[in-house]
C-alpha positions in Angstrom: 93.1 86.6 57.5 91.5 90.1 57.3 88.0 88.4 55.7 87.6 87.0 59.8 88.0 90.4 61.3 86.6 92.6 58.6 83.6 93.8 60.9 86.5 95.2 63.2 88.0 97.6 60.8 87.8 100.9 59.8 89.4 102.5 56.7 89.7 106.4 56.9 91.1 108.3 53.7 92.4 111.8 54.7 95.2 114.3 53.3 95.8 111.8 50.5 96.9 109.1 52.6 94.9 106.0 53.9 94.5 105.5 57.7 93.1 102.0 58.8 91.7 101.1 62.6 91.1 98.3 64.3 89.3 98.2 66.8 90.6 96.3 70.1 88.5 94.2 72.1 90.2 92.3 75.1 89.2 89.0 75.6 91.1 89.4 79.4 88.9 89.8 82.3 85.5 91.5 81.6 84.8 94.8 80.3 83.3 96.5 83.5 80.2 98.5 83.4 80.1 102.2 83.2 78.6 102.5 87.1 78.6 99.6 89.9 75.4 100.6 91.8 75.3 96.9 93.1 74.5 96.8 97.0 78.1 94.3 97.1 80.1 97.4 96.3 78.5 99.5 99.6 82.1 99.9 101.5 79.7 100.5 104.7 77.7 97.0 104.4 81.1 95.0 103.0 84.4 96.8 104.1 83.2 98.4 107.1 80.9 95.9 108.5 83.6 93.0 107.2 86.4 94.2 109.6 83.9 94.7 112.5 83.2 91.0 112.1 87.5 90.3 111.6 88.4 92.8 114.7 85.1 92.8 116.7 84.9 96.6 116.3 84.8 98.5 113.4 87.0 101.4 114.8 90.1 99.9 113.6 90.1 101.6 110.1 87.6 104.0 108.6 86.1 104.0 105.1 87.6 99.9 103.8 86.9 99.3 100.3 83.9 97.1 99.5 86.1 93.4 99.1 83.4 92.9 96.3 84.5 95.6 94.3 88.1 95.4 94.8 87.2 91.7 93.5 85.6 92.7 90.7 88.5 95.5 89.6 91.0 92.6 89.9 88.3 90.4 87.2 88.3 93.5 85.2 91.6 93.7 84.6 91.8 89.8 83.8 93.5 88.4 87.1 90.7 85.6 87.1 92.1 84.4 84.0 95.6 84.0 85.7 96.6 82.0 88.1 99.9 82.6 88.8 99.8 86.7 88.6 101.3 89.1 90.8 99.4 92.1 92.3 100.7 95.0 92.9 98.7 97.6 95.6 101.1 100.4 96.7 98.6 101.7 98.9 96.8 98.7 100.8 95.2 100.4 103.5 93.7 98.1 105.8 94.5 95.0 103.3 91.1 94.5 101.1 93.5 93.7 97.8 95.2 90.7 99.8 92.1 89.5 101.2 90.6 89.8 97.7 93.6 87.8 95.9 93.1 84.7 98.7 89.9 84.7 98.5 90.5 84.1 94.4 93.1 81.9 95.2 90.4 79.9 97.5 87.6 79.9 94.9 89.9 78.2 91.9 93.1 77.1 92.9 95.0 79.7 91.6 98.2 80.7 92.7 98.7 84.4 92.9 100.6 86.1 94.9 100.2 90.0 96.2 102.6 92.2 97.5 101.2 95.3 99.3 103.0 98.1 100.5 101.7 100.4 103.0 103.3 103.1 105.7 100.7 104.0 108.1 100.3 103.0 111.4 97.6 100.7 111.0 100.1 98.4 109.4 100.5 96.4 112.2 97.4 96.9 114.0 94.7 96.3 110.9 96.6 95.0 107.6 99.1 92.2 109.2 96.3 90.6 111.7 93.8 91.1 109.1 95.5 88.9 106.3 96.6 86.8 109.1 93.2 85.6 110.2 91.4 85.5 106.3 94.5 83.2 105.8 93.4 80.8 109.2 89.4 81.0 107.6 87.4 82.9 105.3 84.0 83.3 107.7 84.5 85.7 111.1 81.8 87.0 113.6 83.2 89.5 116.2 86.3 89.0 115.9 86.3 85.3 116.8 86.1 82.6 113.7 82.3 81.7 112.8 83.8 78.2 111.6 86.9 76.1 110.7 88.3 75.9 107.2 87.7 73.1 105.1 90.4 71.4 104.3 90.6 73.0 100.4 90.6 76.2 101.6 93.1 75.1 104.0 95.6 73.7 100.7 94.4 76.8 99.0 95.7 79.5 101.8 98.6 81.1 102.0 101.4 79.4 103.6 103.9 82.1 104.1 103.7 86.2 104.2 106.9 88.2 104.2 106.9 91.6 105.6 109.9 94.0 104.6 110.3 97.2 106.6 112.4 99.8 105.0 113.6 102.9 106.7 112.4 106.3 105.3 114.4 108.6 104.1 114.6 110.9 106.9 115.5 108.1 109.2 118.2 107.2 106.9 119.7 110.9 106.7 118.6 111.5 110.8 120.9 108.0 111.5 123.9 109.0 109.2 127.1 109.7 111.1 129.4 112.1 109.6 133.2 112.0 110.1 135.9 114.4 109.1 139.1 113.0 108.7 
């Protein structure tokens, strides 16, 4: 009925010909603000100072993302709203997207799942240990756990992680044998 959404149009008449808008508001996620000044989004006080307290040194990766704001981008675009989403992060540095999906997972019960892909070298020394030791508890202090999961976060951690490694290209071609017959 257009009567219930009449405030949400706009009629334009131009050249002879009628043009009418509508004006989309998602009801998805939340519409973000213009500017996060928030102190949660400081990626020195919560990325960097949250993998000192994971690894017991924060020389292991320079510059993490705040996990509030990543957080907060995955409320914007309405993954708080679905439980069973996949997410998608094709360059997951030192992991802050996976540790922000568990820590969904933890707070309602959802269900998503992530899949991260990443080809630095830090891989294996940051991104694999860190999701490995957010999924054993949520609370760390250098490097050691501050305290044992309860046992909802325990049902509400992930239970497996699969790790594909693909060759690159040039390892492909490098490897290549070539026979003349």
């Amino acid at each position: 009925n257009v009567k219930t959404i009449e405030k949400e149009l706009k009629a334009e008449y131009r050249n002879g010909t009628y043009f009418v808008y509508y004006r989309r508001r998602p009801n998805e996620g939340q519409q973000p603000t213009t500017i996060w000044t928030d102190a949660k989004y400081s990626a020195t006080e919560h990325g960097t100072a949250l993998i000192k307290n994971l690894f017991g040194t924060d020389e292991v990766f320079s510059y993490p993302k705040s996990i509030h704001a990543t957080t907060d981008c995955l409320v914007a675009m309405g993954i708080a709203d679905n439980s069973g989403a996949i997410i998608l992060d094709f360059f997951a540095g030192s992991g802050t997207t996976g540790h922000a999906v568990i820590n969904l997972n933890r707070e309602d019960g959802g269900r998503r799942k992530f899949i991260l892909v990443e080809m630095g070298d830090y891989f294996d020394t940051v991104l694999v240990p860190r999701l490995k030791k957010v999924t054993f508890t949520p609370e760390w202090k250098d490097g050691k756990p501050k305290r044992m999961p309860t046992k909802e976060e325990i049902e509400r951690s992930p239970r497996i992680m699969k790790i594909l490694r693909l060759e690159s290209y040039e390892d492909t071609l490098n490897n290549l044998e070539l026979k003349r017959t």
